[in-house]
C-alpha positions in Angstrom: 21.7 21.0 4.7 19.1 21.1 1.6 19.7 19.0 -1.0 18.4 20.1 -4.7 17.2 17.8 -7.0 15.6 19.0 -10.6 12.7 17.4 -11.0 13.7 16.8 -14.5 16.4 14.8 -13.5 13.5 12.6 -11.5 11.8 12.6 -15.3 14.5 10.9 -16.6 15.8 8.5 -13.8 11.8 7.3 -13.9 11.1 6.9 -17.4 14.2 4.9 -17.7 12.9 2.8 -15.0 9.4 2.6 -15.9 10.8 1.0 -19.4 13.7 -1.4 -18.0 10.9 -2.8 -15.2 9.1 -3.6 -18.6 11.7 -5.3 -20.5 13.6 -7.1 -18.0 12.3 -9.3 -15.4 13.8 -9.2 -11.8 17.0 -11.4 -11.6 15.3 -12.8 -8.1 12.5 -14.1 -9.9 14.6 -15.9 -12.6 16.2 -17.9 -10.1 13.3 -18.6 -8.1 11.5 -19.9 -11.6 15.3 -22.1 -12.2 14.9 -23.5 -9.0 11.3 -24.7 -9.6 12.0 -26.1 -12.6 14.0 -28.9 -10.5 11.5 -28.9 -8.0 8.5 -29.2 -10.4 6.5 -32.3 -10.1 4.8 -32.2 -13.3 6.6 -32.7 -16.9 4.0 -29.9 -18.2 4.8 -27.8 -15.4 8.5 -28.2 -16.1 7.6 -26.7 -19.8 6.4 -23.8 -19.0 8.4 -22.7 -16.5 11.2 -23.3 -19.1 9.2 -21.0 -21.5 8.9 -18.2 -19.4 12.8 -18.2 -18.7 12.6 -18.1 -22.6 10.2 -15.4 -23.1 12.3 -13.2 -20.3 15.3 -13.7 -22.5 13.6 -13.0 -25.5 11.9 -9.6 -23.6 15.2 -8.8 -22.7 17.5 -9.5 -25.9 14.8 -7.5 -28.3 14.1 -5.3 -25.4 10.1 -5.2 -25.8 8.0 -5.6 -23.0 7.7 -8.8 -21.2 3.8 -9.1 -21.5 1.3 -7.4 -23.5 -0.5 -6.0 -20.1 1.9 -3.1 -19.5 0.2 -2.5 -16.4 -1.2 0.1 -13.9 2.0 2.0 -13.2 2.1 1.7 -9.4 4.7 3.8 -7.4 6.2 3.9 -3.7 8.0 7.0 -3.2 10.0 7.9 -0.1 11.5 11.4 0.0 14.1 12.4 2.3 12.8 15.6 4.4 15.9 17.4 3.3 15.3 17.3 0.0 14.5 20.4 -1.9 12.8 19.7 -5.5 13.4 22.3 -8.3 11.8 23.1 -11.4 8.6 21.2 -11.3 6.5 19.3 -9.0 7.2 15.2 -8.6 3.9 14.0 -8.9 4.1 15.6 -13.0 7.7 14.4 -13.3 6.4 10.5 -12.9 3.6 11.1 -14.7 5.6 12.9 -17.6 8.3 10.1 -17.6 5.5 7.1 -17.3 3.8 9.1 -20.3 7.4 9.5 -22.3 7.8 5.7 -21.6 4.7 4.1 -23.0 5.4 6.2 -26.4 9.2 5.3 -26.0 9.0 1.6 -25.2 6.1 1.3 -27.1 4.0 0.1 -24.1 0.3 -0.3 -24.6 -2.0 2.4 -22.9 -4.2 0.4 -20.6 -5.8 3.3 -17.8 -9.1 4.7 -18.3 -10.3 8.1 -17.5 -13.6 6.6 -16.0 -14.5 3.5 -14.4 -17.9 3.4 -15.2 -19.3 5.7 -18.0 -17.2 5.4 -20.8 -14.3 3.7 -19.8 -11.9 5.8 -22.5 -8.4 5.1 -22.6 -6.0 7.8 -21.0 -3.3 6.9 -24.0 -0.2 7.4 -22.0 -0.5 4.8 -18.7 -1.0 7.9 -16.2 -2.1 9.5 -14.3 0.0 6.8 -12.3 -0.5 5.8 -8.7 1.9 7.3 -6.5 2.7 6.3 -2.5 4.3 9.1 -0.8 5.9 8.7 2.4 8.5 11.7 4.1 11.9 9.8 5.7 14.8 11.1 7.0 17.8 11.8 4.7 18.5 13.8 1.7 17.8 11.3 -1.0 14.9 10.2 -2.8 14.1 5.8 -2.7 11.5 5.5 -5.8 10.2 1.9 -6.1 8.0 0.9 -9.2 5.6 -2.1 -10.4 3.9 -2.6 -13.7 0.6 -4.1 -12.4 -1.4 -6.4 -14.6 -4.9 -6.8 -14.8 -5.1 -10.1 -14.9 -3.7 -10.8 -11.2 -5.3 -7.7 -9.8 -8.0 -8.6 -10.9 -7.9 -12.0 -8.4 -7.1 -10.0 -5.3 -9.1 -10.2 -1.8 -9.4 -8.3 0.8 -11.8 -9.0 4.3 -12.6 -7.6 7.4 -12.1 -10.4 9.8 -12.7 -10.9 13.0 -10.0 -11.3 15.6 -11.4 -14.4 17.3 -10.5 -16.0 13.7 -7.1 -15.5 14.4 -4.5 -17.4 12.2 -6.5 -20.4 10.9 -9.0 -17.7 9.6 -5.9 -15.8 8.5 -4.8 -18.2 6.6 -7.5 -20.0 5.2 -8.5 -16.9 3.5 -5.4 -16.5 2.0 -4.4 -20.1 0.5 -8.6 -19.6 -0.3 -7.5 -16.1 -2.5 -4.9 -18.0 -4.2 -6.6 -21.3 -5.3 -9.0 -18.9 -6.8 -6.7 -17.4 -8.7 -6.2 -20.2 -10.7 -5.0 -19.9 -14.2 -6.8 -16.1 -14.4 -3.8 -14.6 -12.8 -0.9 -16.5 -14.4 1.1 -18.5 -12.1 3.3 -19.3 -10.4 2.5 -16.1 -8.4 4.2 -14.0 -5.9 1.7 -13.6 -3.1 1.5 -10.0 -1.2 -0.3 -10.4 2.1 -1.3 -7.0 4.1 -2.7 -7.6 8.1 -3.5 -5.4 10.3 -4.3 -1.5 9.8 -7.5 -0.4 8.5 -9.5 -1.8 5.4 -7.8 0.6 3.4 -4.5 0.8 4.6 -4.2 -3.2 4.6 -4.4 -3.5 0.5 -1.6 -0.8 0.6 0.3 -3.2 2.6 -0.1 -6.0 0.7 0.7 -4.6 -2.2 4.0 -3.5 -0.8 5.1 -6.4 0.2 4.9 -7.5 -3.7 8.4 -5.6 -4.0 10.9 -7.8 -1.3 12.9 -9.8 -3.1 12.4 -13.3 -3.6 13.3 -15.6 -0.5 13.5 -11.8 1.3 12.1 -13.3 5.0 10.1 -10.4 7.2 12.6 -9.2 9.8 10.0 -10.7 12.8 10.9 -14.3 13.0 7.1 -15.0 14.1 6.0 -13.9 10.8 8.7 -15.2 8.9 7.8 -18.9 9.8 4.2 -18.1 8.4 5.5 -16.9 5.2 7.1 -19.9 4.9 3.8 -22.2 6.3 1.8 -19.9 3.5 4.7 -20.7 0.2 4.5 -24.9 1.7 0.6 -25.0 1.8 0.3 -22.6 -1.5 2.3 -25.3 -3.4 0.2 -28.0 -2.5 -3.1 -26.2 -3.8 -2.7 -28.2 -7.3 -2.9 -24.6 -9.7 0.7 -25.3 -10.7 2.1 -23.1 -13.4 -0.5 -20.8 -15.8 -2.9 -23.4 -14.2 -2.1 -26.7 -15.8 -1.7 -28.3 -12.6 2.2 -29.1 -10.4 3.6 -27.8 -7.3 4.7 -24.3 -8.0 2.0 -22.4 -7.7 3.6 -19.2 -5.5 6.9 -19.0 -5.6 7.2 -16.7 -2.4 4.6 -15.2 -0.1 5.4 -11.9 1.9 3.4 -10.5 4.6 3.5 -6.6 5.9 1.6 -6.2 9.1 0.8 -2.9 11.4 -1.0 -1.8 14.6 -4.6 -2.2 14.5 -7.8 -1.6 16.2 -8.7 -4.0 19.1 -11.9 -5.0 17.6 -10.5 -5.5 14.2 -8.9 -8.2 11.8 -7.9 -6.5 8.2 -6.5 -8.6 5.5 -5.6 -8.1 2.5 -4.0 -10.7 -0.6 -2.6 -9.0 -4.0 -1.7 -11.4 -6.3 1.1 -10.8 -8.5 1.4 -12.9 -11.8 4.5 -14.3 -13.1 5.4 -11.3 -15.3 6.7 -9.9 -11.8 7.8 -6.6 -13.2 8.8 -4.2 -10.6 12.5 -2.1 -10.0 13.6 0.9 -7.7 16.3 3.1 -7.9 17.8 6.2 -5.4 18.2 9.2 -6.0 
């Protein structure tokens, strides 16, 4: 049987989501920045993790938006293949409600039109980038991330060769993150993409961004390199908003998928410590 959903309703599910993402930082993340601050080697380090626990309760008490950088509004969006949507079409839904919550939440407009000519400001965050994938089921699984510049802007991605196998892996990888440094914000969740095609491996990575903190991948193999990348990511020195300690990532995640026999895709996205991401079902 179909299931009908107005795409209004989607409207106002997102926007509402689009605007808590902003205001209130993922409960994982909290816990993961507590822990640290036991763990913390350095006094300064200790500091500022303790100041971005304030700042997230102050976000969250005044409800304004964690960080200034409101972020590329990025979306994953899987729709059951019995869903039927009514009165609109889904892509303008999410950009309506991502446009409905930067004037709302007062969230700063930070998309441009053009990349190159004129750069002008789109004023409402969209059009917003939107992942579609078609799942069995009758519901709709919307997962969203505020993505600053700042940490994009530190992300890698390289075509290696499979002979390099997982020294090469990895040394790229600890190498993205070191030179990150204070330019992306730390301590940083690390998204790690292998395997696919250039393209497809950046997609990856930046989906692995939304596991929750401490979430393991399902394949033990990979699981105990997540864990060898958050050990040798801590002992890189960057320490929190760069001031030197030993949390510099407080989890690494890694996505992988089929790929071509003569290739070695890989892909970091760096995700700063404003880790502002939610999802919700419809």
């Amino acid at each position: 049987m179909v299931r009908e959903i107005h795409a209004n309703e989607i409207k106002e599910i997102v926007k509402s989501l689009v605007i808590d993402a902003e205001y209130f930082l993922p409960s994982d993340f909290l816990t993961a920045i507590e822990k640290s601050i036991e763990k913390e080697e350095s006094e300064m380090g200790k500091e500022i993790l303790k100041t971005i626990l304030d700042n997230a309760k102050v976000a969250a008490d005044e409800e304004v938006a964690y960080c200034q950088d409101t972020g590329y509004p990025v979306f994953f969006v899987d729709i059951g293949q019995d869903v039927h949507i009514v009165g609109g079409n889904i892509t303008d839904a999410i950009n309506e409600a991502v446009r409905e919550a930067t004037k709302e939440g007062y969230l700063r407009a930070s998309l441009a039109y053009d990349p190159i000519i004129d750069r002008k400001n789109t004023g409402d965050n969209t059009p917003a980038l939107i992942y579609y994938n078609i799942v069995p089921g009758d519901k709709i699984k919307i997962k969203f991330a505020a993505k600053g510049g700042g940490s994009e802007n530190q992300s890698k991605q390289k075509m290696l060769k499979p002979s390099d196998g997982w020294e090469g892996v990895k040394e790229f990888i600890l190498c993205a993150v070191a030179n990150a440094g204070p330019n992306a914000c730390p301590p940083f969740t690390v998204g790690v993409g292998i395997g696919g095609t250039f393209d497809y491996s950046a997609v990856l990575a930046k989906k692995a961004l939304f596991r929750h903190i401490g979430e393991r991948h399902p394949d033990p193999r990979i699981a105990k390199l997540e864990e060898e990348l958050i050990e040798e990511a801590n002992k890189l020195g960057v320490g929190p908003l760069g001031f030197g300690g030993s949390t510099t990532a407080v989890d690494v995640k890694i996505e992988v998928a089929p790929v071509h026999i003569a290739s070695l895709p890989v892909a970091v996205n760096i995700q700063c410590h404003a880790a502002r991401h939610k999802e919700i079902e419809i």
